[in-house]
N, CA and C atoms of all chains as a GROMACS GRO file, in nm:
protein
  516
    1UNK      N    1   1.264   1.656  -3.235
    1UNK     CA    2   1.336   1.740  -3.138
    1UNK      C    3   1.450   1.812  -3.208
    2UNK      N    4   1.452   1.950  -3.216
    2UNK     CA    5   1.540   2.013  -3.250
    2UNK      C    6   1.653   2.084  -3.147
    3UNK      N    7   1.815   2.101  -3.139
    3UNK     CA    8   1.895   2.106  -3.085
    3UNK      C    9   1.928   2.262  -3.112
    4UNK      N   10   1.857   2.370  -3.034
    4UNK     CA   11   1.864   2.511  -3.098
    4UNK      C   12   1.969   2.631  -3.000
    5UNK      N   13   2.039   2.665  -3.087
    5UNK     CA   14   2.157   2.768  -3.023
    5UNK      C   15   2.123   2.923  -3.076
    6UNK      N   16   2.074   3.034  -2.946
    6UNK     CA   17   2.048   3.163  -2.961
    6UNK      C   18   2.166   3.234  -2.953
    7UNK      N   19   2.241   3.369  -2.967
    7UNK     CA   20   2.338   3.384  -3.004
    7UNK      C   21   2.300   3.581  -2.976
    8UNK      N   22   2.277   3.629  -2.856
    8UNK     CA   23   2.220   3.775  -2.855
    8UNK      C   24   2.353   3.812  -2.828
    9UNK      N   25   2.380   3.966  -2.921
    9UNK     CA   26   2.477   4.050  -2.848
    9UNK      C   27   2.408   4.261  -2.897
   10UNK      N   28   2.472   4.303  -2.859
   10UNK     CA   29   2.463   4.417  -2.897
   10UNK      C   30   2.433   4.438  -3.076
   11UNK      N   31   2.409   4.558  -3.097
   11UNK     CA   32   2.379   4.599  -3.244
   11UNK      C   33   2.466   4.647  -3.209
   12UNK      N   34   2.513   4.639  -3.344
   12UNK     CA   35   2.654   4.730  -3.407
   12UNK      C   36   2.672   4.883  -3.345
   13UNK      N   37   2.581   4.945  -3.341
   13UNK     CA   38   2.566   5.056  -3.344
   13UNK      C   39   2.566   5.093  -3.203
   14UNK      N   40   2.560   4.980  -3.093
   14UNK     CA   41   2.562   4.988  -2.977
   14UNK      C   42   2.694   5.016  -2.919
   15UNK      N   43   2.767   5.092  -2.822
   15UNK     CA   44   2.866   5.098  -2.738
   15UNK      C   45   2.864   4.962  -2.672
   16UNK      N   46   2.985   4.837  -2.681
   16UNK     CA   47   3.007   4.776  -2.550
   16UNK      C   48   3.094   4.776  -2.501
   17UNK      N   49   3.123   4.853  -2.339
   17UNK     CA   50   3.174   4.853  -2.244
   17UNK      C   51   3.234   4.725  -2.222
   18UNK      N   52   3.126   4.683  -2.197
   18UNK     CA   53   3.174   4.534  -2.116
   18UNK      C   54   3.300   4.494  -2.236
   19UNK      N   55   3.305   4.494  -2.343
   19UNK     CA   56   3.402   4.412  -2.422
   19UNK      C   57   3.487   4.451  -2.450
   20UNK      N   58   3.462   4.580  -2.415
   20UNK     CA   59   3.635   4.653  -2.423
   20UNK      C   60   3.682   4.685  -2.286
   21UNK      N   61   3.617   4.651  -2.203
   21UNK     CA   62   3.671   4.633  -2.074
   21UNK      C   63   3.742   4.484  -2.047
   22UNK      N   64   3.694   4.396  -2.131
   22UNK     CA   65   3.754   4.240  -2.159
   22UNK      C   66   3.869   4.251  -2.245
   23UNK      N   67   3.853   4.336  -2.322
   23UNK     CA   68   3.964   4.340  -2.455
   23UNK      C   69   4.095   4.414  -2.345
   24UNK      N   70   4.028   4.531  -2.274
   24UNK     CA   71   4.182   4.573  -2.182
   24UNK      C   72   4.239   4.478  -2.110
   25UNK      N   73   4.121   4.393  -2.034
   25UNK     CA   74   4.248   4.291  -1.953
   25UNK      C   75   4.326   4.216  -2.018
   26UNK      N   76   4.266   4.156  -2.116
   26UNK     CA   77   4.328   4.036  -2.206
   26UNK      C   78   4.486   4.131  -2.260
   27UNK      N   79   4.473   4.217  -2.303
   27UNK     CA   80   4.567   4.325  -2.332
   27UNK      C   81   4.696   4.255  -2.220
   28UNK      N   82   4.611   4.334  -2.072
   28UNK     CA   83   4.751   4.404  -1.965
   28UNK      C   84   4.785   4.214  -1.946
   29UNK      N   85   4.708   4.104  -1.967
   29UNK     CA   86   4.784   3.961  -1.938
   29UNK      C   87   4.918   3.891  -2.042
   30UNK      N   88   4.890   4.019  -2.115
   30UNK     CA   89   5.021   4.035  -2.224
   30UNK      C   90   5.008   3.976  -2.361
   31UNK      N   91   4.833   3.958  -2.389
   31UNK     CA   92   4.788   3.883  -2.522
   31UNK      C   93   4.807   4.005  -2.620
   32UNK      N   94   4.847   3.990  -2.744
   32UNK     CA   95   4.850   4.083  -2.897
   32UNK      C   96   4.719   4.030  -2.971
   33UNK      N   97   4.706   4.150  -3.030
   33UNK     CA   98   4.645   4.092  -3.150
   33UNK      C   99   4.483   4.065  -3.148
   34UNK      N  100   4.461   4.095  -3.042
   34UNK     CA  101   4.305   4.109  -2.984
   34UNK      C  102   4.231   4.218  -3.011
   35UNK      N  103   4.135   4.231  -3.097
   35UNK     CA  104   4.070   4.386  -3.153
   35UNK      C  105   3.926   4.333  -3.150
   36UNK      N  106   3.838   4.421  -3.162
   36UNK     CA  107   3.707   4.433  -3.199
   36UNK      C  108   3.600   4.308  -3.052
   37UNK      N  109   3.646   4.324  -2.969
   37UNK     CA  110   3.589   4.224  -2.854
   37UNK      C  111   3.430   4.259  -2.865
   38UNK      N  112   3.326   4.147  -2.848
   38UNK     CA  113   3.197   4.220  -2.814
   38UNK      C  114   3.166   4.086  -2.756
   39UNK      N  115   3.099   4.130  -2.643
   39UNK     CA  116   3.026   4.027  -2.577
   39UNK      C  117   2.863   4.010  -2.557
   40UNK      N  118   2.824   3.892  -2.563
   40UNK     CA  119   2.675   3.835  -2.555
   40UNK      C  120   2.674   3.761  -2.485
   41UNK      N  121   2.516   3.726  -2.494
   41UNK     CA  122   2.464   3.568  -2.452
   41UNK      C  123   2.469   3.491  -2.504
   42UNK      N  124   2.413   3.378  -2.462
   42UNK     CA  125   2.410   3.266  -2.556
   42UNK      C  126   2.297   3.156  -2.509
   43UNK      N  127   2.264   3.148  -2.562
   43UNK     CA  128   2.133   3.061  -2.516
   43UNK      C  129   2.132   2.885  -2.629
   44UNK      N  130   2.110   2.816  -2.509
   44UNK     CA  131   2.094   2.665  -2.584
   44UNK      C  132   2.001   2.622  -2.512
   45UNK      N  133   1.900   2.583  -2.614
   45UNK     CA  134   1.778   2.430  -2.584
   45UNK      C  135   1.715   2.393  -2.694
   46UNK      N  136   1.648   2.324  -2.605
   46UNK     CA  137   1.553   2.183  -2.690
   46UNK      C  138   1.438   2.238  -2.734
   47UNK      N  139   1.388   2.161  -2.881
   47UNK     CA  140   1.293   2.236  -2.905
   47UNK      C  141   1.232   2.120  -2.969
   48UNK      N  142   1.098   2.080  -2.902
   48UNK     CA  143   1.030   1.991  -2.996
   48UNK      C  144   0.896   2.058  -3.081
   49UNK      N  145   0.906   2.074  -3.207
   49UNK     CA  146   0.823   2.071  -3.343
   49UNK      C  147   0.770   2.032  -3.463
   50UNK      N  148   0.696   2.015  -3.554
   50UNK     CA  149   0.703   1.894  -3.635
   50UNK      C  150   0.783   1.909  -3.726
   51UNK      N  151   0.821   2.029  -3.762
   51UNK     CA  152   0.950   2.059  -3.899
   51UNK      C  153   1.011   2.161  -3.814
   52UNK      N  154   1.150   2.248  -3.907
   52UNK     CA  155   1.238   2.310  -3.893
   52UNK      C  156   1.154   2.452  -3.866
   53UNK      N  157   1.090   2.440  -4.006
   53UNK     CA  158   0.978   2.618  -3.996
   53UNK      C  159   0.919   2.649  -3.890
   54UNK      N  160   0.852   2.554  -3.805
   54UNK     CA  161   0.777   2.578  -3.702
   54UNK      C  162   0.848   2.603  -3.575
   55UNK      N  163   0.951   2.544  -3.582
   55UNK     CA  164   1.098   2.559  -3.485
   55UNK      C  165   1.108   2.664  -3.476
   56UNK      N  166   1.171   2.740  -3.630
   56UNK     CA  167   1.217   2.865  -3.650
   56UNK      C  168   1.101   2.939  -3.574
   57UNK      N  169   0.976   2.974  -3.597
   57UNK     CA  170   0.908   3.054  -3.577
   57UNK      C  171   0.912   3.052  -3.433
   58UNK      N  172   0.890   2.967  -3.339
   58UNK     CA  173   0.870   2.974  -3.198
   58UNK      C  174   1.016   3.020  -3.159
   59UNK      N  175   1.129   3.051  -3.209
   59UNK     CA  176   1.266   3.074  -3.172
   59UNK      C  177   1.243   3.145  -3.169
   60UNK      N  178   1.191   3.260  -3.335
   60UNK     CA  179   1.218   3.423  -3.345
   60UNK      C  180   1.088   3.435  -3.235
   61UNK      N  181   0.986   3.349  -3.238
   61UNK     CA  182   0.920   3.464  -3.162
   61UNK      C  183   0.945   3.522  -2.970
   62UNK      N  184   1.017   3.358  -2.968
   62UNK     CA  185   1.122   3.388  -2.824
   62UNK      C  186   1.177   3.482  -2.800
   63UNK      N  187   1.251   3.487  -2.893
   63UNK     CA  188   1.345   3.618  -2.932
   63UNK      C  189   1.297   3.723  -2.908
   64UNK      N  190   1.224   3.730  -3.000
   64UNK     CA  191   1.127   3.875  -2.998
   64UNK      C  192   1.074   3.938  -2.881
   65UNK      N  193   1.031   3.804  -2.797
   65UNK     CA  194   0.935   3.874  -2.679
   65UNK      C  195   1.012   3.865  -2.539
   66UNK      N  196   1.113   3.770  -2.553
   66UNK     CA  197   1.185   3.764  -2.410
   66UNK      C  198   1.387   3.735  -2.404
   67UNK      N  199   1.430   3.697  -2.486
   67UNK     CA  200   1.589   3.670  -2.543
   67UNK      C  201   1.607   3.810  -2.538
   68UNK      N  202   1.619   3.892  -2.657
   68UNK     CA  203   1.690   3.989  -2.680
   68UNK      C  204   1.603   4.155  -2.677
   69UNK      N  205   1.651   4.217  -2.643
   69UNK     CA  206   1.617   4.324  -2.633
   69UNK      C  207   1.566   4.430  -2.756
   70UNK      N  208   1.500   4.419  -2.818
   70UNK     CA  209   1.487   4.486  -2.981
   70UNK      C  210   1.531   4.634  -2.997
   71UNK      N  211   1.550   4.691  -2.877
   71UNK     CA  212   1.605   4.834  -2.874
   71UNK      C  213   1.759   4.836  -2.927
   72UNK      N  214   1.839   4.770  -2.834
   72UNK     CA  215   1.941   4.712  -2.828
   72UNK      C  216   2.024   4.613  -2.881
   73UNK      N  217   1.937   4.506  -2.894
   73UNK     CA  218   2.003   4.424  -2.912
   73UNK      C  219   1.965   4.297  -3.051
   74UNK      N  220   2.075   4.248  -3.102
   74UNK     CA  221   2.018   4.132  -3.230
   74UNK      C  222   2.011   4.017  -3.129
   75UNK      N  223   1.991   3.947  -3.279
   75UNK     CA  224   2.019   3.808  -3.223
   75UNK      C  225   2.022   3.678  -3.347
   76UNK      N  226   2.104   3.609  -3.339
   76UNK     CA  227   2.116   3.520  -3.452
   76UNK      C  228   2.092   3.370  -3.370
   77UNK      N  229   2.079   3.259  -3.505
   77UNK     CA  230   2.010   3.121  -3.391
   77UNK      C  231   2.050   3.006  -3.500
   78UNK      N  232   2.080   2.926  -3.439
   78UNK     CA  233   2.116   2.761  -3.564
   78UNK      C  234   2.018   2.694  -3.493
   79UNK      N  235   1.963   2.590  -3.565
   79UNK     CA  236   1.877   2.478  -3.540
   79UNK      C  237   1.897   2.346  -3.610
   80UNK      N  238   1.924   2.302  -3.534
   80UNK     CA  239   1.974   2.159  -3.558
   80UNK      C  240   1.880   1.996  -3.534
   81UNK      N  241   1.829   1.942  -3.635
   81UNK     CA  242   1.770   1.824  -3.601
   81UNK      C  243   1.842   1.737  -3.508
   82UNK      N  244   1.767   1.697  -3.376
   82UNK     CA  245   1.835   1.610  -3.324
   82UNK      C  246   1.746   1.446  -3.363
   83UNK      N  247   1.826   1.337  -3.373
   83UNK     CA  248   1.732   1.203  -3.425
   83UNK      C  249   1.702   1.174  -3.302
   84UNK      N  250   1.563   1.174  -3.269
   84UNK     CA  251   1.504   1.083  -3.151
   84UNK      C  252   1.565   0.956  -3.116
   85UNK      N  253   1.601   0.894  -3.014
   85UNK     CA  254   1.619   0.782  -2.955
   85UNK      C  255   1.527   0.708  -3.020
   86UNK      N  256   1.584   0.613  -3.051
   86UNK     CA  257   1.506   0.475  -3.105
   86UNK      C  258   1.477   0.394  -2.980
   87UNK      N  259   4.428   3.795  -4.019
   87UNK     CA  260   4.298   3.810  -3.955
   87UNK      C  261   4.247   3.702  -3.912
   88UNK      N  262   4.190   3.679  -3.806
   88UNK     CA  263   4.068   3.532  -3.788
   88UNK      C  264   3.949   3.672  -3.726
   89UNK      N  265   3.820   3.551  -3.760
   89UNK     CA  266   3.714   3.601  -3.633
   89UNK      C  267   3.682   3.521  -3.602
   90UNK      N  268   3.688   3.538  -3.441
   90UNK     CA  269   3.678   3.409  -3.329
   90UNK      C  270   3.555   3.430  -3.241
   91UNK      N  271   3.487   3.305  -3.254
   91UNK     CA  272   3.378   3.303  -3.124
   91UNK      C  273   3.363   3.264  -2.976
   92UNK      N  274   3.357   3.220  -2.913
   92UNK     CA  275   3.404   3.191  -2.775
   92UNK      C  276   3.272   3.185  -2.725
   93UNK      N  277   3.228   3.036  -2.668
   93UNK     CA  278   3.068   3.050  -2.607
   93UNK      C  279   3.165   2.963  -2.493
   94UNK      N  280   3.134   3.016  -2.373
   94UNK     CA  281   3.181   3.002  -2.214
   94UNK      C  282   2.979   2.943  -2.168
   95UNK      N  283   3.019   2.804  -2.157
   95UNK     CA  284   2.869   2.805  -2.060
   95UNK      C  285   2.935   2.664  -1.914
   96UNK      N  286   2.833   2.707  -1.825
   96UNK     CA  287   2.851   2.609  -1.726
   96UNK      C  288   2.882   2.444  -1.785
   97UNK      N  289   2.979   2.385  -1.660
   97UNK     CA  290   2.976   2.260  -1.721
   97UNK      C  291   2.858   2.155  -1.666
   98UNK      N  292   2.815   2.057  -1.801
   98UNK     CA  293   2.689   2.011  -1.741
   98UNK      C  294   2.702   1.943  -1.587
   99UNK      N  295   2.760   1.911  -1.515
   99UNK     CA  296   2.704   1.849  -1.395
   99UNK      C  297   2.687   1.993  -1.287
  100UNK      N  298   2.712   2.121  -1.332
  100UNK     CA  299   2.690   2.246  -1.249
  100UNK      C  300   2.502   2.315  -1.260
  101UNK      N  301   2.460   2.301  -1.175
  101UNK     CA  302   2.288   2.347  -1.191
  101UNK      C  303   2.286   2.483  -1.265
  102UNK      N  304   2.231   2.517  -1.345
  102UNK     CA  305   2.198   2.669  -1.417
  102UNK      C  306   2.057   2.729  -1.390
  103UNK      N  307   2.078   2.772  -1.268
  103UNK     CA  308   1.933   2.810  -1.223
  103UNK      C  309   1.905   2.963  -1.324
  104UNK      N  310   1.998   2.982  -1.362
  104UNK     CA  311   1.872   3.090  -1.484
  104UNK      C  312   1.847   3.046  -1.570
  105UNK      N  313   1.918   2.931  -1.657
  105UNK     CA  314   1.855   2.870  -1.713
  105UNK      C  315   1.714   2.834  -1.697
  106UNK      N  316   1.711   2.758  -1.582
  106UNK     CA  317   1.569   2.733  -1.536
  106UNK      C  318   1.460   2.830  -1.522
  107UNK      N  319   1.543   2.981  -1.477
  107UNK     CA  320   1.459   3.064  -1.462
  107UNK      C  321   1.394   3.109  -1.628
  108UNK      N  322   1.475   3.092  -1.695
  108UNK     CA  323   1.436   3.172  -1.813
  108UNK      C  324   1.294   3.031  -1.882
  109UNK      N  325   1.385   2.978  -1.866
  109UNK     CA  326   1.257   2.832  -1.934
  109UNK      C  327   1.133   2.836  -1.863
  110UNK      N  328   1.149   2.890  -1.759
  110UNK     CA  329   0.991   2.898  -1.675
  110UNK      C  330   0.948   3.024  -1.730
  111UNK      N  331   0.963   3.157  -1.757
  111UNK     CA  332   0.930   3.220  -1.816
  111UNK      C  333   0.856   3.217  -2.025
  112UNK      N  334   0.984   3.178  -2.023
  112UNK     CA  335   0.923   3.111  -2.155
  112UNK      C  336   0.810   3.021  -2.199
  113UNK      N  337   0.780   2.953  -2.071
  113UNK     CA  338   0.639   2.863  -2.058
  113UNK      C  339   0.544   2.945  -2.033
  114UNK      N  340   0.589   3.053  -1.962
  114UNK     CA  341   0.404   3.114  -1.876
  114UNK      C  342   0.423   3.212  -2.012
  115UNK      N  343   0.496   3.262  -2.116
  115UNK     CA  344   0.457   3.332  -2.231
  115UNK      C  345   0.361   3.239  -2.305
  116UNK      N  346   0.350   3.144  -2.307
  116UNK     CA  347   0.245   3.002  -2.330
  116UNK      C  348   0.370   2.905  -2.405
  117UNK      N  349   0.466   2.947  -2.444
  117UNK     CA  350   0.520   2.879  -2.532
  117UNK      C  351   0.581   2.738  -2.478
  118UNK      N  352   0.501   2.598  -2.573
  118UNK     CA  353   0.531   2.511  -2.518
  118UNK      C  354   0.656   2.436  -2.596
  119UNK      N  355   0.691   2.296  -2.550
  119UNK     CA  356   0.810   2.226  -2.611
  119UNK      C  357   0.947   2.276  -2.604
  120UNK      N  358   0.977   2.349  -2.515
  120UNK     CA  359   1.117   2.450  -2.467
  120UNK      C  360   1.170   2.393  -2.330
  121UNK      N  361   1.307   2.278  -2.365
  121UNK     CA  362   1.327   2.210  -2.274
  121UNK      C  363   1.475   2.199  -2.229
  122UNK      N  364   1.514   2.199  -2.147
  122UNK     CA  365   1.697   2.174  -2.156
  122UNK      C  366   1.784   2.358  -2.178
  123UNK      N  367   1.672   2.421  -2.095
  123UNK     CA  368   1.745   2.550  -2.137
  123UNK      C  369   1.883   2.592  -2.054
  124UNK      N  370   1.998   2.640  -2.140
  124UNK     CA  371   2.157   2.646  -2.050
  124UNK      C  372   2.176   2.785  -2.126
  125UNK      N  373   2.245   2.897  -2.025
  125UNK     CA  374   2.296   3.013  -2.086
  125UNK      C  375   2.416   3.023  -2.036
  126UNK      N  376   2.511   3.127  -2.182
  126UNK     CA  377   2.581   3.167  -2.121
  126UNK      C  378   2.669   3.262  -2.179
  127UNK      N  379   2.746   3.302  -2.192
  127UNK     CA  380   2.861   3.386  -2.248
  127UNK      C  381   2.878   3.387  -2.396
  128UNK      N  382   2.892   3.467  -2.439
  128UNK     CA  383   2.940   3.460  -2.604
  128UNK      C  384   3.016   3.554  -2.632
  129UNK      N  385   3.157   3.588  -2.669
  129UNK     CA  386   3.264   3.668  -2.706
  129UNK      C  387   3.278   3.608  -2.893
  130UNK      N  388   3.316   3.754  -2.933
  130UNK     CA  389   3.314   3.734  -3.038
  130UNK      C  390   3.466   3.866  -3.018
  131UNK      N  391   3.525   3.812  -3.183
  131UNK     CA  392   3.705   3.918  -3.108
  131UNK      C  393   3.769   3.893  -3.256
  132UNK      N  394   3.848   3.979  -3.292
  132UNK     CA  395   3.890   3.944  -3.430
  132UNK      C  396   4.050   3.924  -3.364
  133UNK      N  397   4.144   3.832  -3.445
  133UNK     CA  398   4.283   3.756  -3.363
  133UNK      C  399   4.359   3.785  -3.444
  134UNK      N  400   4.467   3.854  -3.462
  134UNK     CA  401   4.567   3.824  -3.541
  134UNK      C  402   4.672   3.688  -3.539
  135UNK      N  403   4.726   3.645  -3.662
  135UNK     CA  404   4.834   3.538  -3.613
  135UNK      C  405   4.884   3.469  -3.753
  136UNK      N  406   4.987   3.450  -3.728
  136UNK     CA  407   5.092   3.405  -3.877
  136UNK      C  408   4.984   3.266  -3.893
  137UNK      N  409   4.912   3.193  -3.857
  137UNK     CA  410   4.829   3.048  -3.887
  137UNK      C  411   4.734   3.014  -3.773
  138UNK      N  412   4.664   2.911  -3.824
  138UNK     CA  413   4.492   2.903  -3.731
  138UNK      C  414   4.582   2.832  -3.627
  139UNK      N  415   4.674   2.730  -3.627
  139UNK     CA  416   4.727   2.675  -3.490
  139UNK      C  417   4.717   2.768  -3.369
  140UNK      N  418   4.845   2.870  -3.406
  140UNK     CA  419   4.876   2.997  -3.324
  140UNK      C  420   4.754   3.087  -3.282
  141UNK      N  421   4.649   3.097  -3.358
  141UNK     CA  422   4.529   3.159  -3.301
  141UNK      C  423   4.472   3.048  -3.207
  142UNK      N  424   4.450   2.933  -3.261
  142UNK     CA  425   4.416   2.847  -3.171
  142UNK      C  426   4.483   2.880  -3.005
  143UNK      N  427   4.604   2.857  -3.014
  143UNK     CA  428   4.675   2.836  -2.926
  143UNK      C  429   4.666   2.953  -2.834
  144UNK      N  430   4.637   3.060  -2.912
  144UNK     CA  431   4.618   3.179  -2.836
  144UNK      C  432   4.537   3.224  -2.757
  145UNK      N  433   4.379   3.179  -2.851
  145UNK     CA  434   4.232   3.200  -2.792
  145UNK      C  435   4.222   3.068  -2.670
  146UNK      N  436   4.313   2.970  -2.675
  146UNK     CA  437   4.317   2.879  -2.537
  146UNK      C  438   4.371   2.944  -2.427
  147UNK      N  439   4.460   2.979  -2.445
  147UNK     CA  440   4.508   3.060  -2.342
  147UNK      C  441   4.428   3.155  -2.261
  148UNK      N  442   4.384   3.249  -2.370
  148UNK     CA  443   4.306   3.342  -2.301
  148UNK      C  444   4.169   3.274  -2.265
  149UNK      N  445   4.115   3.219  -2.303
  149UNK     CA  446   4.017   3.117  -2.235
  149UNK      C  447   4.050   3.071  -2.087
  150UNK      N  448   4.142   3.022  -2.050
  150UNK     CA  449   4.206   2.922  -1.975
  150UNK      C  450   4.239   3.058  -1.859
  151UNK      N  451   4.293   3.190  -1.901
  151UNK     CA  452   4.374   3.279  -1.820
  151UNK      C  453   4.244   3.336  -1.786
  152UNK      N  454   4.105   3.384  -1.878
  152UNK     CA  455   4.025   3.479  -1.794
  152UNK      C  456   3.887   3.476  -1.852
  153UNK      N  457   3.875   3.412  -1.993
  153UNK     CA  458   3.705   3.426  -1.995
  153UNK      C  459   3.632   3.297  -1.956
  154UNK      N  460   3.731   3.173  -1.952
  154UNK     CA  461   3.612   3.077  -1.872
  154UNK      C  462   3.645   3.090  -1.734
  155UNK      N  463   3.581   3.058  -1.627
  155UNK     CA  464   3.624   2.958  -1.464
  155UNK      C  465   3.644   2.836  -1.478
  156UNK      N  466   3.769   2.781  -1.455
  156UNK     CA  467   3.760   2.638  -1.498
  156UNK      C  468   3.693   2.544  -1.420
  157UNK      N  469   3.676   2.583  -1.268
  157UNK     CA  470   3.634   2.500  -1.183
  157UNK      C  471   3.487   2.486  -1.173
  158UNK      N  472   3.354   2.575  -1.310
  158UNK     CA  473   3.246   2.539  -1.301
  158UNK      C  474   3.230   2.551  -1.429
  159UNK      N  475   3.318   2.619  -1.526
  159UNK     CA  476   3.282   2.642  -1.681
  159UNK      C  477   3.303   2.582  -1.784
  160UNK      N  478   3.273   2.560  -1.885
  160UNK     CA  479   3.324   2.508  -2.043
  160UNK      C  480   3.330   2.601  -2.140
  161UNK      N  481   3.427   2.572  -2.252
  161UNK     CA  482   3.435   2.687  -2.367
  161UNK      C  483   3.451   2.604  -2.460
  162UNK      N  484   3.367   2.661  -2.543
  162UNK     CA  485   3.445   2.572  -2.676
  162UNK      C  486   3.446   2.729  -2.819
  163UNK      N  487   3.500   2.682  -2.940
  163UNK     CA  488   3.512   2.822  -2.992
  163UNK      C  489   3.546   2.821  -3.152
  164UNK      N  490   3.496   2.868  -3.213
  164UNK     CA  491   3.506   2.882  -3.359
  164UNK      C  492   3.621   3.014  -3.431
  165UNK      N  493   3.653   2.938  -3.532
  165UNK     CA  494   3.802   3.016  -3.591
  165UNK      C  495   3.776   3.042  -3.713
  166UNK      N  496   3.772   3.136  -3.746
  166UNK     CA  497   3.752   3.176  -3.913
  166UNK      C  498   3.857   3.261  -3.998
  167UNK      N  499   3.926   3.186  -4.096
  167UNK     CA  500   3.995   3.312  -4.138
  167UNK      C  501   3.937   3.437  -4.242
  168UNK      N  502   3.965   3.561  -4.212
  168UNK     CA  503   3.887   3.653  -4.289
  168UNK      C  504   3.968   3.745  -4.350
  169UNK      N  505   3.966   3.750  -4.490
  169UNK     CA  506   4.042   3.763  -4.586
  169UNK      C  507   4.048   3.912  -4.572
  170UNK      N  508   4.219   3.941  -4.532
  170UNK     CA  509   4.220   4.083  -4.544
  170UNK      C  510   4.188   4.154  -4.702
  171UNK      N  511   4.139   4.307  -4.610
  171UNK     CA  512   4.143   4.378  -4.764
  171UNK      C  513   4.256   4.425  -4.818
  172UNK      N  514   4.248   4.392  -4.958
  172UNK     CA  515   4.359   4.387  -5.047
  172UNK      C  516   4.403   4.562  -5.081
   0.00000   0.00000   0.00000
């Protein structure tokens, strides 16, 4: 069982609204020092496979076909062995 | 400089019915072993601050003032310092 964290936000190259609409409020609540805001998703689950590779592959291909948007959007992912319950 | 991450997801005893929704989708793509699925927020923000405490202390705040709900959410959040250019 692997412990897997998806991580979608915009491509660089994308305009986000939404995060500079977050970056203004945080602003007017009187925070400094706040630049470059971008906001995503985030996706966490379980993934049972017999190794890491096979993990990986059913992630990206998640990814690919239903997580993130390929027009739009990346997406980065950690995978983590979890030890089965004894 | 820091760059800071910020993943805002429900706290576990709160139901995440898109979660659920998305994991049922992810099954009828055929893909099996995809279990425990939770989504949610991901901010990413570059912080200024004389030390990681004070960023700390900062990115709590603003956590606490407007990107989580405390009364159904969790945050937890990564701090990096990134070496200005010289």
């Amino acid at each position: 069982m692997y412990n897997v964290q998806v991580y979608v936000t915009y491509k660089d190259s994308v305009l986000d609204p939404q995060g500079q609409a977050v970056q203004g409020a945080i602003q007017r609540l009187g925070f400094e020092g706040i630049s470059q805001m971008r906001i995503g998703k985030f996706f966490e689950m379980q993934v049972t496979g017999t190794d890491q590779a096979t993990v990986i592959e059913k992630v990206e291909a998640i990814c690919d076909r239903l997580l993130a948007n390929p027009n739009m959007e990346q997406y980065r992912y950690d995978v983590q062995l979890v030890e089965d319950a004894k």
